[in-house]
VOBA-1610 file (N, C-alpha, C; in pm, whole numbers, padded with zeros to 5 digits, always signed):
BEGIN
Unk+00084-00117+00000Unk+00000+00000+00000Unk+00089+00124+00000Unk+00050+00231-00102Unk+00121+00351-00101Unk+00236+00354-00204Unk+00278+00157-00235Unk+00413+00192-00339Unk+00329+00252-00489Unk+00429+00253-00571Unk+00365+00299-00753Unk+00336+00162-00820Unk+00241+00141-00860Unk+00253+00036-00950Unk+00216+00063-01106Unk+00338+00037-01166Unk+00335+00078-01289Unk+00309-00107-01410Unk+00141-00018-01461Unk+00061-00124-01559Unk+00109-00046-01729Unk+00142-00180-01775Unk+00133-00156-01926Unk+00022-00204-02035Unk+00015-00116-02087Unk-00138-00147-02214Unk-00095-00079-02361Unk-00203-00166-02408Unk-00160-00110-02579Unk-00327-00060-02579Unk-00316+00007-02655Unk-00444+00081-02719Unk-00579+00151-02611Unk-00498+00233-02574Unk-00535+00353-02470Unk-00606+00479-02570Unk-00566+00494-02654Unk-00637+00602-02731Unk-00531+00739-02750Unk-00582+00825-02766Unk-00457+00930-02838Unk-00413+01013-02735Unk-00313+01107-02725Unk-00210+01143-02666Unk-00226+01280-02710Unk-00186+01409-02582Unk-00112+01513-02633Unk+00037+01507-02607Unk+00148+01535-02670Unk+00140+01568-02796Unk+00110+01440-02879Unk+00072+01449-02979Unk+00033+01342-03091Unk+00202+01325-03105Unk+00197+01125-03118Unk+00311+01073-03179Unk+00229+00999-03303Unk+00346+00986-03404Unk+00318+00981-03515Unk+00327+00792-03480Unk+00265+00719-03576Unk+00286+00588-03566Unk+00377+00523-03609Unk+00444+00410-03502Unk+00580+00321-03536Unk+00681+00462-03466Unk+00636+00538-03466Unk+00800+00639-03411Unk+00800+00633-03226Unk+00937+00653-03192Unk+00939+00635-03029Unk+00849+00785-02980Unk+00816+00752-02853Unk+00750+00860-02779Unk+00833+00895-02717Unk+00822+01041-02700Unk+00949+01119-02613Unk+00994+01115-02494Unk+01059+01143-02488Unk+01133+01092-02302Unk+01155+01227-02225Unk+01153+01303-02292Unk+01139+01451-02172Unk+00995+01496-02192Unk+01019+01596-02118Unk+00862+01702-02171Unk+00842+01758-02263Unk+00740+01787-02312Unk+00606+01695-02252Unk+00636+01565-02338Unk+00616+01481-02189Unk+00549+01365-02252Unk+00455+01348-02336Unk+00399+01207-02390Unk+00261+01206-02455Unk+00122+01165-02368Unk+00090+01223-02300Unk-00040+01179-02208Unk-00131+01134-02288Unk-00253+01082-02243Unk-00368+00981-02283Unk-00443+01140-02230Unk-00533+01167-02365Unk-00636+01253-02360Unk-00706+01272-02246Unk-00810+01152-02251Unk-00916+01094-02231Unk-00872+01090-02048Unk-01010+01091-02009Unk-01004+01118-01813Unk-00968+00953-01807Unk-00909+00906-01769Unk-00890+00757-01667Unk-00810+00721-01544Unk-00912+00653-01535Unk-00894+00600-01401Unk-00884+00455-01349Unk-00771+00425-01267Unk-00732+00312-01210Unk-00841+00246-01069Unk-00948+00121-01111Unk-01037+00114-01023Unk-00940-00075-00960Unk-00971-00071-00824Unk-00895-00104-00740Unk-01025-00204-00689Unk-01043-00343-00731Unk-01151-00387-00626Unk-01311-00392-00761Unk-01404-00450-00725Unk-01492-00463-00801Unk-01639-00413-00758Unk-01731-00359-00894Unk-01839-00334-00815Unk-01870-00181-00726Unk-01946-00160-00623Unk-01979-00047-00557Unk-01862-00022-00489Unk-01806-00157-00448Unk-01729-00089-00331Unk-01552-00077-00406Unk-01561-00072-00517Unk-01431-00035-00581Unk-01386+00075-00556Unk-01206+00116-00490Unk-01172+00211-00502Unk-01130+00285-00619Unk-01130+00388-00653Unk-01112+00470-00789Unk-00963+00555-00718Unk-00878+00535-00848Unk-00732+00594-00804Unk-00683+00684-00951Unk-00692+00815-00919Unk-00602+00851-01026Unk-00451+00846-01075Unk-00439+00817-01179Unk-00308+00777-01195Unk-00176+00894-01179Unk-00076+00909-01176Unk+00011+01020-01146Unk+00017+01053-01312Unk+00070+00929-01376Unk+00067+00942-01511Unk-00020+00810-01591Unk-00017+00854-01697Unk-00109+00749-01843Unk-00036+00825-01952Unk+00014+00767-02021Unk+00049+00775-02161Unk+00137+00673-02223Unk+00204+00730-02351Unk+00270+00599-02414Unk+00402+00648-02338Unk+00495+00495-02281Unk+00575+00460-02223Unk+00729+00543-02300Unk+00781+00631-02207Unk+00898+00705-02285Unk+00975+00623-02349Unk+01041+00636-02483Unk+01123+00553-02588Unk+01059+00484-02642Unk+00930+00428-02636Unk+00863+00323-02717Unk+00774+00353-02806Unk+00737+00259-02879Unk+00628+00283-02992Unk+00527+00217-02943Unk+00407+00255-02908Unk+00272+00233-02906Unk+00274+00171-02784Unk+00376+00163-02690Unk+00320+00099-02543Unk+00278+00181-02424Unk+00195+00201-02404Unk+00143+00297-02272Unk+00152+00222-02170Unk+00180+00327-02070Unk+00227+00274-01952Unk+00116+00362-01796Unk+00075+00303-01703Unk+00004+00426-01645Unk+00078+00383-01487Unk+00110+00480-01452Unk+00132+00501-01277Unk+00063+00559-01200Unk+00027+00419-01060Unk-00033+00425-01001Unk-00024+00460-00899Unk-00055+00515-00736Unk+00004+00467-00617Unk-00100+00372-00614Unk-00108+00291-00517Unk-00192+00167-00481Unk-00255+00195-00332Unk-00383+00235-00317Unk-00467+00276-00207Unk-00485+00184-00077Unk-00452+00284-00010Unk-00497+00168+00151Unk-00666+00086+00099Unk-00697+00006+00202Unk-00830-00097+00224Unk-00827-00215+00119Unk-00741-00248+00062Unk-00750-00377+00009Unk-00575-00485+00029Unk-00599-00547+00117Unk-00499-00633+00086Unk-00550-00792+00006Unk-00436-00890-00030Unk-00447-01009-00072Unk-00505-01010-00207Unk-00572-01087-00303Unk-00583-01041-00431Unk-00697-00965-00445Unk-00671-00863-00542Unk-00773-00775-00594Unk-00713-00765-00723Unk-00893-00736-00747Unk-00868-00721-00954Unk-00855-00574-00937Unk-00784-00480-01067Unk-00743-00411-01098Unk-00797-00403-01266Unk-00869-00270-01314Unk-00896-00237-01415Unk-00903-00116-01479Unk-00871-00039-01558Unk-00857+00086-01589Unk-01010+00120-01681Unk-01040+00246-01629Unk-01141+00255-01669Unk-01142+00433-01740Unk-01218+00464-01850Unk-01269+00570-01885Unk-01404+00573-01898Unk-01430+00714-01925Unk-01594+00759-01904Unk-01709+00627-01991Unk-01662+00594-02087Unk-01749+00491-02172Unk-01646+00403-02208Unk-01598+00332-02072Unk-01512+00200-02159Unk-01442+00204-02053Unk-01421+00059-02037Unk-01336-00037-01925Unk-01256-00122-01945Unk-01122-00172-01869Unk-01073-00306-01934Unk-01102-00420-01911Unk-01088-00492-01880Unk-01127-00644-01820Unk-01056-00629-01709Unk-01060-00676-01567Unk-01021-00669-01424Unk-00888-00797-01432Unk-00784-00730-01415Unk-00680-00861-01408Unk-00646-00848-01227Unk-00632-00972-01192Unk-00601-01012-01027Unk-00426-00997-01015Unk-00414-00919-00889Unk-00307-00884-00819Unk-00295-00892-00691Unk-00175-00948-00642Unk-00181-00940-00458Unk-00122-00806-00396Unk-00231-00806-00341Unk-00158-00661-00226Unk-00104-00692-00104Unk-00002-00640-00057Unk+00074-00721+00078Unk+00028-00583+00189
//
């Protein structure tokens, strides 16, 4: 609880600044952020915690891999699913242990 946990995903949606496709994403500022509001939901259902991420975008030096950082919220230890979510669209909940 409290460390960063950094999740990787492909196809997050577009970025300011726009990277062009197949080319690396930049490694200083500005980065390429993910437009779109999202959010890291922690747990399933009503009683899911919602965590904003510090960052979301494509992963510095790479082509098309986004990366989002998290801190990881007190009230859940042992496994919990983890899913990133925007205003109209979710991912599928993948299981993680919290110590």
């Amino acid at each position: 609880v409290g460390d960063f946990l950094t999740i990787y995903a492909i196809g997050l949606g577009p970025t300011s600044p726009v990277v062009a496709t197949g080319l690396p994403s930049p490694q200083t500022e500005p980065l390429a952020r993910v437009t779109a509001n999202l959010v890291v939901r922690f747990g399933t259902g009503i009683a899911a915690i919602q965590a904003t991420p510090a960052f979301a975008g494509l992963t510095p030096t790479a082509a098309g891999l986004y990366q989002v950082n998290v801190a990881v919220p007190a009230g859940y230890t042992g496994v919990v699913y983890i899913s990133l979510s925007f205003p109209d669209a979710a991912s599928n909940p993948v299981p993680i242990v919290i110590q």
